[in-house]
Backbone and ligand atoms as CSV (ligand in chain L), in Angstrom:
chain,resi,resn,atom,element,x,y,z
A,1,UNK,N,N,-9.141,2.898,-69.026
A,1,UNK,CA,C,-8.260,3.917,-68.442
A,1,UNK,C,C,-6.902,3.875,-69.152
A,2,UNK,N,N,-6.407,5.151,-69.302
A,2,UNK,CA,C,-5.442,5.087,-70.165
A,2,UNK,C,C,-4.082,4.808,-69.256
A,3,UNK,N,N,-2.694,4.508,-69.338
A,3,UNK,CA,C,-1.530,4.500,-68.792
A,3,UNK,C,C,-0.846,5.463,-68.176
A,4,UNK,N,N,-1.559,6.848,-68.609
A,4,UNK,CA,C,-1.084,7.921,-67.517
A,4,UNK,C,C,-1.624,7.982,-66.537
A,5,UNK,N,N,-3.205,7.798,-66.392
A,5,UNK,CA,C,-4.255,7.646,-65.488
A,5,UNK,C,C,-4.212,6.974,-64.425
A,6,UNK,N,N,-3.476,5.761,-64.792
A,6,UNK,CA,C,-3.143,4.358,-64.009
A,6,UNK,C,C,-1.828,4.921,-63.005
A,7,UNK,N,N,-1.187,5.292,-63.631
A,7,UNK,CA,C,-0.172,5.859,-62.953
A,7,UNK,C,C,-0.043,6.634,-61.759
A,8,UNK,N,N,-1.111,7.840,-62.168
A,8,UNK,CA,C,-1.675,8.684,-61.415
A,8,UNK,C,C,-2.200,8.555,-60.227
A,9,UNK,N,N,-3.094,7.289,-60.631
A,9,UNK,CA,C,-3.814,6.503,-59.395
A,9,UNK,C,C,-2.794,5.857,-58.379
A,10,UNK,N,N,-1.780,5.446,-58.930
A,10,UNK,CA,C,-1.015,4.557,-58.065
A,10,UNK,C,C,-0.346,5.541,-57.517
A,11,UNK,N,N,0.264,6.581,-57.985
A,11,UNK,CA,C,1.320,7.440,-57.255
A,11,UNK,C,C,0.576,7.870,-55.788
A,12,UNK,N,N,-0.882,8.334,-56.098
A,12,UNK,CA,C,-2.099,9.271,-55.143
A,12,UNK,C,C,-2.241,8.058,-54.276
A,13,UNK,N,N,-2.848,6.924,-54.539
A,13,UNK,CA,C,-2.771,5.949,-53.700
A,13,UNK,C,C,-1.230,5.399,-52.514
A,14,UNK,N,N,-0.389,5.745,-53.469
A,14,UNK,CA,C,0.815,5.771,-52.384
A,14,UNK,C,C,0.642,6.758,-51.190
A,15,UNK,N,N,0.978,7.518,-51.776
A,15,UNK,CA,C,0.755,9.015,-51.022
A,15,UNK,C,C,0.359,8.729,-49.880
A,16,UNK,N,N,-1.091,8.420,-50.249
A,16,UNK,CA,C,-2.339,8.824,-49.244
A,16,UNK,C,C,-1.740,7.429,-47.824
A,17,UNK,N,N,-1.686,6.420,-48.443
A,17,UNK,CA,C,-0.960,5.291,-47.418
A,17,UNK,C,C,0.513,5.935,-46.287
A,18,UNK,N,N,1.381,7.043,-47.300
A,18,UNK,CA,C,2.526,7.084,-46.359
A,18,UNK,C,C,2.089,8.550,-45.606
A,19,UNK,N,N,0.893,9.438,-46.313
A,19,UNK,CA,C,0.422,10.638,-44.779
A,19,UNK,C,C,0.059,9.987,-43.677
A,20,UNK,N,N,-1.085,9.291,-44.227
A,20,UNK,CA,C,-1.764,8.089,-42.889
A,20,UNK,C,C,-0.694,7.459,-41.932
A,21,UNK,N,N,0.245,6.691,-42.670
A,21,UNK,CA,C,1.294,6.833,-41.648
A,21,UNK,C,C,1.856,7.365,-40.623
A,22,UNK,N,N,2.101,8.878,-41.392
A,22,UNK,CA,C,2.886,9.934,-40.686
A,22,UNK,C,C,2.056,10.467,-40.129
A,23,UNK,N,N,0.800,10.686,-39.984
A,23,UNK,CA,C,0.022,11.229,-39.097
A,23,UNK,C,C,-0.653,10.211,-37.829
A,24,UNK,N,N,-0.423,9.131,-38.018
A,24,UNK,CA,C,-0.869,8.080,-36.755
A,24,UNK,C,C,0.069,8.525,-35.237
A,25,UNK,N,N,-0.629,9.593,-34.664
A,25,UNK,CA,C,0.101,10.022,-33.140
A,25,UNK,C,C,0.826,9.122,-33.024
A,26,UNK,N,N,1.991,9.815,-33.435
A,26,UNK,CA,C,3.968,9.357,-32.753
A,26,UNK,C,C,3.841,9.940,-31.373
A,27,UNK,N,N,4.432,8.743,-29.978
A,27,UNK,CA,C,4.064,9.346,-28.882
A,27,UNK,C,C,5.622,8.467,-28.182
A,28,UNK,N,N,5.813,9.119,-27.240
A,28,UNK,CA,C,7.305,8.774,-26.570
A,28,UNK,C,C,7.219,7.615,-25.744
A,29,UNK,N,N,7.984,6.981,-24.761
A,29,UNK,CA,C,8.242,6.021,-24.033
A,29,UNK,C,C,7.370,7.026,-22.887
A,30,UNK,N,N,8.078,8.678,-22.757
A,30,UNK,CA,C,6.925,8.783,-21.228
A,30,UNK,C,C,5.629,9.132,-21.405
A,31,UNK,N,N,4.928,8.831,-22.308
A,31,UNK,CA,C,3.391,8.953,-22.256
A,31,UNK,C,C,2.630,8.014,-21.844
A,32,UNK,N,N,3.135,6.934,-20.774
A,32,UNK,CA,C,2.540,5.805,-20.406
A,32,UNK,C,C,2.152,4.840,-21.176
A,33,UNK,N,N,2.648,4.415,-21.906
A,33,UNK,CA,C,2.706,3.464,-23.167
A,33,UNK,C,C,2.556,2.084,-22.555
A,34,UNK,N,N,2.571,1.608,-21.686
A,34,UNK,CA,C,2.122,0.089,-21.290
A,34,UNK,C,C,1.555,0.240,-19.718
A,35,UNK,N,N,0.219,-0.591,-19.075
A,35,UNK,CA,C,0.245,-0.907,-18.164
A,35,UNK,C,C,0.648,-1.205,-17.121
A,36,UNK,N,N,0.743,-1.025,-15.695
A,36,UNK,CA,C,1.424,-1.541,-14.731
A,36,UNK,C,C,1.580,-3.252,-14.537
A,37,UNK,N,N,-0.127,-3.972,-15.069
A,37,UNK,CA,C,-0.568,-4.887,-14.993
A,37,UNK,C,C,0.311,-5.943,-16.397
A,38,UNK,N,N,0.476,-4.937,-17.132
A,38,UNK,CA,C,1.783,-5.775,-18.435
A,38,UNK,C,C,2.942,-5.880,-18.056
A,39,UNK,N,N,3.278,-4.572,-17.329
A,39,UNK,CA,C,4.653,-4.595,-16.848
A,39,UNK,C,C,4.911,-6.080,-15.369
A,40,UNK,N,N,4.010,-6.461,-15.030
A,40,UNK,CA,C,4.307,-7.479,-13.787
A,40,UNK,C,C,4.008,-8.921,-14.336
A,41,UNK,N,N,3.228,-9.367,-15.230
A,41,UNK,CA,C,3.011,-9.931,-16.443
A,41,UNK,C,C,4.606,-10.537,-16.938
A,42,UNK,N,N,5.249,-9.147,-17.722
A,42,UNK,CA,C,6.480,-9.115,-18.238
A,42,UNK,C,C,7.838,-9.682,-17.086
A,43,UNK,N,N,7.112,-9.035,-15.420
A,43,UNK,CA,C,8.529,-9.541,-14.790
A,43,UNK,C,C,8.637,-10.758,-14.774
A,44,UNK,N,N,7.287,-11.543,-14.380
A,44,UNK,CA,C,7.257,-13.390,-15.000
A,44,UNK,C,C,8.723,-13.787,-15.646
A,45,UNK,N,N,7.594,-13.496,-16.860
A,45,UNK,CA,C,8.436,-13.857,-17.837
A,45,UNK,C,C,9.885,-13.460,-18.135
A,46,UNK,N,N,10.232,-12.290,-18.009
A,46,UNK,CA,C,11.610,-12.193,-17.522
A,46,UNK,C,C,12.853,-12.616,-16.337
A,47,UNK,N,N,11.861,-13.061,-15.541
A,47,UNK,CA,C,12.896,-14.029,-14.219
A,47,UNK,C,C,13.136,-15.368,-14.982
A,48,UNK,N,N,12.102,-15.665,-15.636
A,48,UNK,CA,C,11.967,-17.243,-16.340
A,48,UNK,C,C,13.220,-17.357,-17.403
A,49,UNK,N,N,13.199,-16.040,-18.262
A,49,UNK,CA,C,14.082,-16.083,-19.330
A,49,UNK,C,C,15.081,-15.476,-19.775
A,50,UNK,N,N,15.430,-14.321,-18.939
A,50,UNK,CA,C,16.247,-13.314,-19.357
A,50,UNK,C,C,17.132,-12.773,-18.144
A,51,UNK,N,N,16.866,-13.210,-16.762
A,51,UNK,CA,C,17.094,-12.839,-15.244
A,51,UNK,C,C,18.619,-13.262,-15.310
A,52,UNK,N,N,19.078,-15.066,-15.924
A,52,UNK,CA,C,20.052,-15.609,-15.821
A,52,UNK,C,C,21.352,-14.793,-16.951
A,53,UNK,N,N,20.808,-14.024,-17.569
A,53,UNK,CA,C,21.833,-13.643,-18.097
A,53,UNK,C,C,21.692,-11.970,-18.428
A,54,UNK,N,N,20.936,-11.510,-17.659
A,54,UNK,CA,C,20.580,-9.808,-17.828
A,54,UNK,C,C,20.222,-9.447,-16.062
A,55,UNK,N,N,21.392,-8.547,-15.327
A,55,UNK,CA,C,20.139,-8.477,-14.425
A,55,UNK,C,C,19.619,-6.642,-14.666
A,56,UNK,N,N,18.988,-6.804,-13.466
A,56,UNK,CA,C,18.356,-5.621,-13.726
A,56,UNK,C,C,18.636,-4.621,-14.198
A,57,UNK,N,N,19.725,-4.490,-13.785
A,57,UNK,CA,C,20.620,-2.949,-14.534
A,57,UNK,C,C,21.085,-3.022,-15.956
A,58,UNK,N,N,20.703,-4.066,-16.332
A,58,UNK,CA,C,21.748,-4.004,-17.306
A,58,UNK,C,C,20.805,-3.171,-18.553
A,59,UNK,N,N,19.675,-3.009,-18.657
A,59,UNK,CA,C,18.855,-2.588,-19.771
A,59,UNK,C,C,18.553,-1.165,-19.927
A,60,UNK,N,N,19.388,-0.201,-18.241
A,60,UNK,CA,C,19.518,1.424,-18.319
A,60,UNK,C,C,20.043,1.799,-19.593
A,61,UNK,N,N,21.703,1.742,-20.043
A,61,UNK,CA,C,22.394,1.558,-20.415
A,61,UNK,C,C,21.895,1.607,-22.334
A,62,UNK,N,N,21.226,0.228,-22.225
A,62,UNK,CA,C,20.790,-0.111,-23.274
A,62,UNK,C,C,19.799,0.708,-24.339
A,63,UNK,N,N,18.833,1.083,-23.025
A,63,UNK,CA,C,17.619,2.112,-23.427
A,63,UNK,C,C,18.235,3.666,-24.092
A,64,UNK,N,N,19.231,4.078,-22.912
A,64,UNK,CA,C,19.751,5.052,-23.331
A,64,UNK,C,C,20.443,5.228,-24.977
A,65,UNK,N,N,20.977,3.997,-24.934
A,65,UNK,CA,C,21.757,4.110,-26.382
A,65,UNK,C,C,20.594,4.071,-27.458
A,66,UNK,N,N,18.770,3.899,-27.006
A,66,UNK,CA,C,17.840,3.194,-27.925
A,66,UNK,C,C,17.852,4.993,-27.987
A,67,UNK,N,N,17.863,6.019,-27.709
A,67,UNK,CA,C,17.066,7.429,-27.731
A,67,UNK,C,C,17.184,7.971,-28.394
A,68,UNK,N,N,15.834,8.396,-28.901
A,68,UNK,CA,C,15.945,8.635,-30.430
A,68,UNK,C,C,15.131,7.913,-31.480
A,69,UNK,N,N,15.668,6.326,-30.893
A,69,UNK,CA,C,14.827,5.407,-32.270
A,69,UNK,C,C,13.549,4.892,-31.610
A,70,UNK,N,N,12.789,4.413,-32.925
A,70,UNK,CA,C,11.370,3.795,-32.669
A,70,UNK,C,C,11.677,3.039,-31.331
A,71,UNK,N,N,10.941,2.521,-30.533
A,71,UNK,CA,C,11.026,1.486,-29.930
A,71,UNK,C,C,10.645,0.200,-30.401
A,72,UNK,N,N,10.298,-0.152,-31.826
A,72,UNK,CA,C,10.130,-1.361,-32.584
A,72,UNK,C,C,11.158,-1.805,-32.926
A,73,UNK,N,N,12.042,-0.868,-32.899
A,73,UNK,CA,C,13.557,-1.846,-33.237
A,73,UNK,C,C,13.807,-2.645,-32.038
A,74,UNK,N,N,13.965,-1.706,-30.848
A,74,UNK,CA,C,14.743,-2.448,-30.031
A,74,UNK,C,C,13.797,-3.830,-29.758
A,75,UNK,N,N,12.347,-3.766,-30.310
A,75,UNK,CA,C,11.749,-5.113,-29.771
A,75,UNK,C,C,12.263,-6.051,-30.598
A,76,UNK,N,N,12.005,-5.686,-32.551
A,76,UNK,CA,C,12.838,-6.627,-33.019
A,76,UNK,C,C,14.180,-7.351,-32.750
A,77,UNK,N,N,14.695,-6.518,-32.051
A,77,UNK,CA,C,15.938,-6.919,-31.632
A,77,UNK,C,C,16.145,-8.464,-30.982
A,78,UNK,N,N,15.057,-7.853,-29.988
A,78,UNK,CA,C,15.076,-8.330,-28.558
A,78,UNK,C,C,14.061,-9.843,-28.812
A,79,UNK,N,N,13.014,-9.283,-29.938
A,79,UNK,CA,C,12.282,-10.728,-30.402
A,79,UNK,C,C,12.936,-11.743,-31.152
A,80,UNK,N,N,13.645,-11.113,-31.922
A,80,UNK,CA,C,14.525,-12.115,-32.754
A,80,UNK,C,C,15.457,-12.674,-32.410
A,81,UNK,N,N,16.389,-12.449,-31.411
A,81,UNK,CA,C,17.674,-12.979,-31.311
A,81,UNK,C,C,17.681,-13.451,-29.729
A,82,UNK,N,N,16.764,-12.699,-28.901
A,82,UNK,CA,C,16.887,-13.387,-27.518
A,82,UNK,C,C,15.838,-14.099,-26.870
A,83,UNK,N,N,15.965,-15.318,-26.082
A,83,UNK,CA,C,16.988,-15.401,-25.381
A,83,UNK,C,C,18.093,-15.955,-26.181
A,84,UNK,N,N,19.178,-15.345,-25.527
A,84,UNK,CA,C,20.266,-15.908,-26.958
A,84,UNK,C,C,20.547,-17.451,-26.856
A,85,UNK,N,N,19.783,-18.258,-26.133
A,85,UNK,CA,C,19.923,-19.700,-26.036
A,85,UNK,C,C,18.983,-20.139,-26.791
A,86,UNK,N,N,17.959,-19.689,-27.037
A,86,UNK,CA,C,17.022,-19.822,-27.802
A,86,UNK,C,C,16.162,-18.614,-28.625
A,87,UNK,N,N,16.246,-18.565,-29.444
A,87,UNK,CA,C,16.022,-17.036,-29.942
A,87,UNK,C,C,14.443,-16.736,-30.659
A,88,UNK,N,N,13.666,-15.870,-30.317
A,88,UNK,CA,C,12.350,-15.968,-31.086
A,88,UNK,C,C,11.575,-17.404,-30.284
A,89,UNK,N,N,11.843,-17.907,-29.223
A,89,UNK,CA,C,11.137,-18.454,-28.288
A,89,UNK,C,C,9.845,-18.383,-27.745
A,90,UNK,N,N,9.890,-17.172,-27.327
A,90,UNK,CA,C,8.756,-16.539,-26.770
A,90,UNK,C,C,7.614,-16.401,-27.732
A,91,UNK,N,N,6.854,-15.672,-27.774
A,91,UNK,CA,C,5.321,-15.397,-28.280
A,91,UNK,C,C,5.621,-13.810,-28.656
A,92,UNK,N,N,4.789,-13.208,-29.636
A,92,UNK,CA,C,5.115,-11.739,-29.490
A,92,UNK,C,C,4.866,-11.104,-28.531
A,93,UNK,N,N,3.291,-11.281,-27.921
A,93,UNK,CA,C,2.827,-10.666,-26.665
A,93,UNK,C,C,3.939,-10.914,-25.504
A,94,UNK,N,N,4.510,-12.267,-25.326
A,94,UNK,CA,C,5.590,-12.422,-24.458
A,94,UNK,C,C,6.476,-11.101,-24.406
A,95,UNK,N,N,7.006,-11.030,-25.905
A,95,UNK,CA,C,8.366,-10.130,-25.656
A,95,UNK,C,C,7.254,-8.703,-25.039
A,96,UNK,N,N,6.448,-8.430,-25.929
A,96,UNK,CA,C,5.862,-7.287,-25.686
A,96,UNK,C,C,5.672,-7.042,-24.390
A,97,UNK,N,N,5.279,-8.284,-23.713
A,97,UNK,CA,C,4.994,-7.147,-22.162
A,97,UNK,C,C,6.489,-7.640,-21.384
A,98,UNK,N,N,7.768,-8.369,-21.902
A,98,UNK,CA,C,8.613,-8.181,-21.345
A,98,UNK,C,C,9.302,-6.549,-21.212
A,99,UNK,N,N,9.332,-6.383,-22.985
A,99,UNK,CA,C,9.390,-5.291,-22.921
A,99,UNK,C,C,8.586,-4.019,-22.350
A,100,UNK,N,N,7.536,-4.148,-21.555
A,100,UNK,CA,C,6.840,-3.703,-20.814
A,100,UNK,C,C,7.567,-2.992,-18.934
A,101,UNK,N,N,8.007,-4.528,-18.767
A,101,UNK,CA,C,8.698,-4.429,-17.359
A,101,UNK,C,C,9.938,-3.778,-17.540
A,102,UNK,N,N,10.167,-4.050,-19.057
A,102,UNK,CA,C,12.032,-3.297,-18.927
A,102,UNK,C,C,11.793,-1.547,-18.948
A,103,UNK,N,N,10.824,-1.211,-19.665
A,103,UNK,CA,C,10.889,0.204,-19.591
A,103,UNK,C,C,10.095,0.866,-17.755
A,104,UNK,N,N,9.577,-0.380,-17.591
A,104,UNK,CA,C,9.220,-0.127,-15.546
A,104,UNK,C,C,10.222,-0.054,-15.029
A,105,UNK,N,N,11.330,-0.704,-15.181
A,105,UNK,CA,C,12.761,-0.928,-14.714
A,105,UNK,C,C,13.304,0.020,-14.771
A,106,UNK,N,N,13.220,0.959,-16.114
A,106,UNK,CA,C,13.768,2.324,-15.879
A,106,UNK,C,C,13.069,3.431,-15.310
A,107,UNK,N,N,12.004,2.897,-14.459
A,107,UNK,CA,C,11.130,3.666,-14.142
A,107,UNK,C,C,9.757,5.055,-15.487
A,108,UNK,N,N,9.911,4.217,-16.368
A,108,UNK,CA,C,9.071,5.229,-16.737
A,108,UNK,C,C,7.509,5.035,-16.508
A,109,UNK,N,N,6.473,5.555,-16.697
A,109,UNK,CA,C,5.488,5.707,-15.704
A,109,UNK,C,C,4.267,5.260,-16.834
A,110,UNK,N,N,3.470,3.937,-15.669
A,110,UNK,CA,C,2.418,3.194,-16.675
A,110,UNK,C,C,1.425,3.991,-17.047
A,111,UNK,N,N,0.484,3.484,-18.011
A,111,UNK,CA,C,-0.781,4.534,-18.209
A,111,UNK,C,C,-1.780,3.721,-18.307
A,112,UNK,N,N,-2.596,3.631,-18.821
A,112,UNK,CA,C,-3.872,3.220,-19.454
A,112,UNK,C,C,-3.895,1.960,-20.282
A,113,UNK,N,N,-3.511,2.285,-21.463
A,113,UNK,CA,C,-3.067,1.327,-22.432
A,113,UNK,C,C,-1.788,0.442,-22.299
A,114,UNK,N,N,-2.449,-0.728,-22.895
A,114,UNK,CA,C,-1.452,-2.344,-22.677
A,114,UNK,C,C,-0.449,-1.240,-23.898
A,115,UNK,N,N,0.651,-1.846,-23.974
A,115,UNK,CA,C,1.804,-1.578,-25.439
A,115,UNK,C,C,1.439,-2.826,-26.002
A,116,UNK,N,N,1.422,-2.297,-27.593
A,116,UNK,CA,C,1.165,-3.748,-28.403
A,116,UNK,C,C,1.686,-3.479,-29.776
A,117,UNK,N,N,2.010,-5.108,-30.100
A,117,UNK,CA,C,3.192,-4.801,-30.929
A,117,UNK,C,C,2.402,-4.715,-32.214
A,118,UNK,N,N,0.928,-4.871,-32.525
A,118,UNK,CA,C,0.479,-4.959,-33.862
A,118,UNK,C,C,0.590,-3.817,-34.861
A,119,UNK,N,N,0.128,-3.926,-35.991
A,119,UNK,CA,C,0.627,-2.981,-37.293
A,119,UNK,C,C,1.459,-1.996,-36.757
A,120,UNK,N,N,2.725,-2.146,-36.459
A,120,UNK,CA,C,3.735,-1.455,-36.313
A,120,UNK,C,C,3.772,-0.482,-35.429
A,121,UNK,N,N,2.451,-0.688,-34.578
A,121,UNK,CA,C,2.499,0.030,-33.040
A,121,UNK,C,C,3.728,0.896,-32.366
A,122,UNK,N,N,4.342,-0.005,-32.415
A,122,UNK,CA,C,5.968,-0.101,-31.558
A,122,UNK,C,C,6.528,0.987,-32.380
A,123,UNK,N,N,6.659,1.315,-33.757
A,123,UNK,CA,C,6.979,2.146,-34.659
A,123,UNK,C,C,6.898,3.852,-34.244
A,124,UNK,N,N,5.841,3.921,-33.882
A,124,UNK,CA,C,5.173,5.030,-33.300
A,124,UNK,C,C,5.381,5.912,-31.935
A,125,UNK,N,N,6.563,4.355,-31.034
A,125,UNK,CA,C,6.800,5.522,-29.944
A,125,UNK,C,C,8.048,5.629,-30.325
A,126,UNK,N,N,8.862,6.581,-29.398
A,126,UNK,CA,C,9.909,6.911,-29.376
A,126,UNK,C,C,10.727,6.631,-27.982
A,127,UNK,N,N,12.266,6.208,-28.132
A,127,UNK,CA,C,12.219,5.988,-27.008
A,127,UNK,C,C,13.484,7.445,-26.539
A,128,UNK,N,N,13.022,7.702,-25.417
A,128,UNK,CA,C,13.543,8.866,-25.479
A,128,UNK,C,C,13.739,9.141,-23.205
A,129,UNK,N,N,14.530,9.935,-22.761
A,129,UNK,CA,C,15.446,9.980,-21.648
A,129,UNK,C,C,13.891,10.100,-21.015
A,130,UNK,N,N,14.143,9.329,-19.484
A,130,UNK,CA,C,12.778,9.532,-18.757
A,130,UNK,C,C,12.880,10.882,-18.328
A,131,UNK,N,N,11.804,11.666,-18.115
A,131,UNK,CA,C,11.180,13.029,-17.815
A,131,UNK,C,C,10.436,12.757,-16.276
A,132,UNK,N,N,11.304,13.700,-15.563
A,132,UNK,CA,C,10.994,13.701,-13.988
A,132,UNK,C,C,9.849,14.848,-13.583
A,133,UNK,N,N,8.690,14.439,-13.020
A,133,UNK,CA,C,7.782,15.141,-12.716
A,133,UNK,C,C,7.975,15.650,-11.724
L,1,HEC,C1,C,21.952,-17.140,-22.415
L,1,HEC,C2,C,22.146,-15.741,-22.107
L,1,HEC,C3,C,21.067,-14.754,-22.469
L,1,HEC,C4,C,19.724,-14.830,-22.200
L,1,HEC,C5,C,18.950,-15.935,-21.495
L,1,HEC,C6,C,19.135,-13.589,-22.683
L,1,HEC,N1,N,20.103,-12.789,-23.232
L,1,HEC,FE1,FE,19.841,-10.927,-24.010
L,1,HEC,N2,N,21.802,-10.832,-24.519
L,1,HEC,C7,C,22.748,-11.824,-24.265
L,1,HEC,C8,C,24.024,-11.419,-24.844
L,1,HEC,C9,C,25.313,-12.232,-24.760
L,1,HEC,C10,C,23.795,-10.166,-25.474
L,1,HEC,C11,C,24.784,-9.337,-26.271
L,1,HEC,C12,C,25.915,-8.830,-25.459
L,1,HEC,C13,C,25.523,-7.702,-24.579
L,1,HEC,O1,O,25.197,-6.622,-25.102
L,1,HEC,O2,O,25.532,-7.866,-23.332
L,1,HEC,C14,C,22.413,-9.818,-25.241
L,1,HEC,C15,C,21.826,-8.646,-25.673
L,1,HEC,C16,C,20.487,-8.298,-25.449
L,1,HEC,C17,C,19.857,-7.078,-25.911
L,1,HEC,C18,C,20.514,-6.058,-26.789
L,1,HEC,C19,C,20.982,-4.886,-26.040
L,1,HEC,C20,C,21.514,-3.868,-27.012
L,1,HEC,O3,O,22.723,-3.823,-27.154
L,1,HEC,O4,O,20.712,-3.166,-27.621
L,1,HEC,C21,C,18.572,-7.090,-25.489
L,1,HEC,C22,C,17.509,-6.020,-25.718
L,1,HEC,C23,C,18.385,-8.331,-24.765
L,1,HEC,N3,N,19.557,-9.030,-24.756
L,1,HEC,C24,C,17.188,-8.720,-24.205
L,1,HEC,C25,C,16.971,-9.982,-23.671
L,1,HEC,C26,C,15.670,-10.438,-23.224
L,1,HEC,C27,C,14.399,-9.599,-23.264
L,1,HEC,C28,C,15.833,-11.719,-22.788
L,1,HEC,C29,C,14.760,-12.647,-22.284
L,1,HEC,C30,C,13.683,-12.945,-23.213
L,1,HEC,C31,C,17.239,-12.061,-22.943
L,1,HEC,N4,N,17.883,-10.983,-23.494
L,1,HEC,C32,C,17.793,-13.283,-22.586
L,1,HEC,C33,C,22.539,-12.997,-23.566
L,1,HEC,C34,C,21.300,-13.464,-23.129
């Protein structure tokens, strides 16, 4: 194969990786994105680790300022640096269904599916103002 060919291949091969991307259903915080059963899971673990220095209210606030962005940031956030006594402590699934109970907290409404943080899952929703039925 000649060096333009090669090229060719790699550019098409990109491509095809970043449509697949962009076409993997992007879906919001209110499409029921985690369980009720993750979200109580998550309160556990959040009285255990995050209660003493967050209380409940404090993550309205927070969410609001998230609207707009993936909700994988705010997990990175939240996986990497907290608890801020110990940071990256937890397990991923930990943060994940903490982050589970925090978006229950703002009341948005469970569904079907656990939320999970694998191949960039989290990437895909959006977090965006709860929608009153
Ligand atoms: C020892 C105290 C402490 C503990 C425990 C703690 N945090 Fe924090 N957290 C902080 C401080 C301090 C900040 C940064 C200042 C602020 O915004 O209030 C912060 C900020 C955050 C933010 C960023 C909010 C933003 O601005 O976007 C998130 C999310 C968060 N914490 C989640 C958690 C979670 C989840 C846990 C439990 C796993 C936890 N924290 C445990 C002290 C703590």
């Amino acid at each position: 194969m000649n060096k333009r060919m090669n090229r060719s291949l790699v550019i098409a091969v990109i491509c095809l990786v970043l449509s697949a991307g962009a076409t993997a259903d992007p879906r919001t915080v209110n499409e029921g994105v985690f369980t009720r059963d993750q979200a109580k899971a998550g309160e556990e673990l959040y009285k255990e680790n995050c209660l003493l220095c967050h209380d409940k209210k404090y993550f309205r606030p927070v969410l609001k300022r998230w609207e707009g962005q993936p909700l994988g940031i705010m997990y990175t956030v939240m996986s990497t640096s907290m608890p801020e006594s110990n940071p990256g402590f937890l397990s991923e699934k930990e943060y994940v269904d903490i982050l589970a109970y925090i978006l229950s907290l703002s009341r948005y409404e469970p569904g079907d599916t656990e939320l999970d943080y694998k191949d960039g899952a989290l990437n895909e929703i959006t977090v965006e103002a709860r929608q009153k039925n």
